[in-house]
N, C-alpha and C positions, 0 to 999 in steps of 0.2 A: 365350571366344567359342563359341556356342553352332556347329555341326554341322549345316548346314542337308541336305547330302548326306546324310547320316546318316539324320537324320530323316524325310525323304520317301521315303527306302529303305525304310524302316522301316512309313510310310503305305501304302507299297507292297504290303508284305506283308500289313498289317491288311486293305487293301482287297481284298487277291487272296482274303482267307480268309474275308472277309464272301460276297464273291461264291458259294462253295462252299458256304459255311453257310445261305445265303437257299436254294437247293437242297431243302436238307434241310427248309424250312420249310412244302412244298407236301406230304408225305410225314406220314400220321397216328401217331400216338403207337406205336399198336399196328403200326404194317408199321416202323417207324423201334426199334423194341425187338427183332420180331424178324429183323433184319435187322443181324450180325457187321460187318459192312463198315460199314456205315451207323456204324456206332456209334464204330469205328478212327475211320472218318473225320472224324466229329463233333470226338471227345477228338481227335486231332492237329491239326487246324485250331484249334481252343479255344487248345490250347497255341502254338501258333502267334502267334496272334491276342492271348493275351495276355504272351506272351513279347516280341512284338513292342512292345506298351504299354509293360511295363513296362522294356524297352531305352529308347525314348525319356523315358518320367520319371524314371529313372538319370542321363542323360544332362542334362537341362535339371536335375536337382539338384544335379549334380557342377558345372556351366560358370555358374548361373547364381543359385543359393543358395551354391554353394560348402561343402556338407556333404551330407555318405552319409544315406540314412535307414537307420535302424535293422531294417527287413522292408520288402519289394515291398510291401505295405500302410497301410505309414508313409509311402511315395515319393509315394504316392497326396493325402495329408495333406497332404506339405510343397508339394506344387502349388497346394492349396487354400487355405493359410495366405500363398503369395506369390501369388494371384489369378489363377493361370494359367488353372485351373479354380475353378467356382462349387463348395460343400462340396457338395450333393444328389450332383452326379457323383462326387465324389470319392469319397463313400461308398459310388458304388456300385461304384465302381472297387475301393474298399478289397478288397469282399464278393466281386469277380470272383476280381482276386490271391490271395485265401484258397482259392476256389475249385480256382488254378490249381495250388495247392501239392499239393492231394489228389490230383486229375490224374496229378500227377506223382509223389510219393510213397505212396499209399492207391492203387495204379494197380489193384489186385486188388477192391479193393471198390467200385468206381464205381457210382453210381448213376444211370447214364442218364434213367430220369426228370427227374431233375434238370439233367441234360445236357441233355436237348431242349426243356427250360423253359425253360433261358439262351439256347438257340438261337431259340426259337420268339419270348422276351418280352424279352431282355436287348441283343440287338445294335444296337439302337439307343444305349446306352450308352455304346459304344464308339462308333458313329459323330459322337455329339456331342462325346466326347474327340478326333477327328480334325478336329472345325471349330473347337475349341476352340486347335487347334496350328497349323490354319492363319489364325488371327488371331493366336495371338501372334506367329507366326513371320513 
């Protein structure tokens, strides 16, 4: 049985980091590059925002496929494959999760550009994964 607390907890957190992240969308490439803070900010809500994803598609893998994916970007997959989510998202889900790993391991080599891309053109991605849990849920 699926964690319904869990998972709204977890909505909770996506939503608190979109709100933060949409901030940052009114702010130009160039004042958002060089601006230290700005950019902390950015990468920890990122990982936040997809940390928080990827807890909830762990979780509806484990209670409701009843098998681990093999990476955060396979979790992405097996939602798509049991129709939680349509594939387009999934894939783009996939692309975030890969994203988040650099984030977090490559933390020295970030490329912000790219940071404020996913900020600027990708957070809707996430927010259709959040309408998408609240119809399955």
């Amino acid at each position: 049985m699926i964690n319904v607390r869990l998972i709204l907890g977890r909505i909770s957190d996506i939503n608190e980091s979109l709100v933060r992240l949409r901030k940052i969308t009114d702010i130009s490439l160039d004042e958002f590059l060089k601006n230290d803070d700005l950019k902390d900010i950015a990468s920890f809500r990122l990982i936040k925002l997809l940390e928080s994803s990827i807890s909830i598609c762990q979780h509806l893998s484990a209670k409701i496929l009843k098998k681990a994916p093999e990476s955060y970007s396979n979790c992405f997959e097996m939602l798509s494959e049991a129709n939680i989510i349509n594939v387009d998202l999934s894939e783009k889900l996939q692309q975030m999760a890969r994203f988040r790993n650099m984030l977090i391991h490559v933390y020295w080599n970030i490329d912000y550009r790219q940071v404020y891309e996913i900020i600027k053109n990708d957070l809707g991605d996430i927010e259709l994964f959040v309408k998408s849990l609240d119809k399955f849920i």
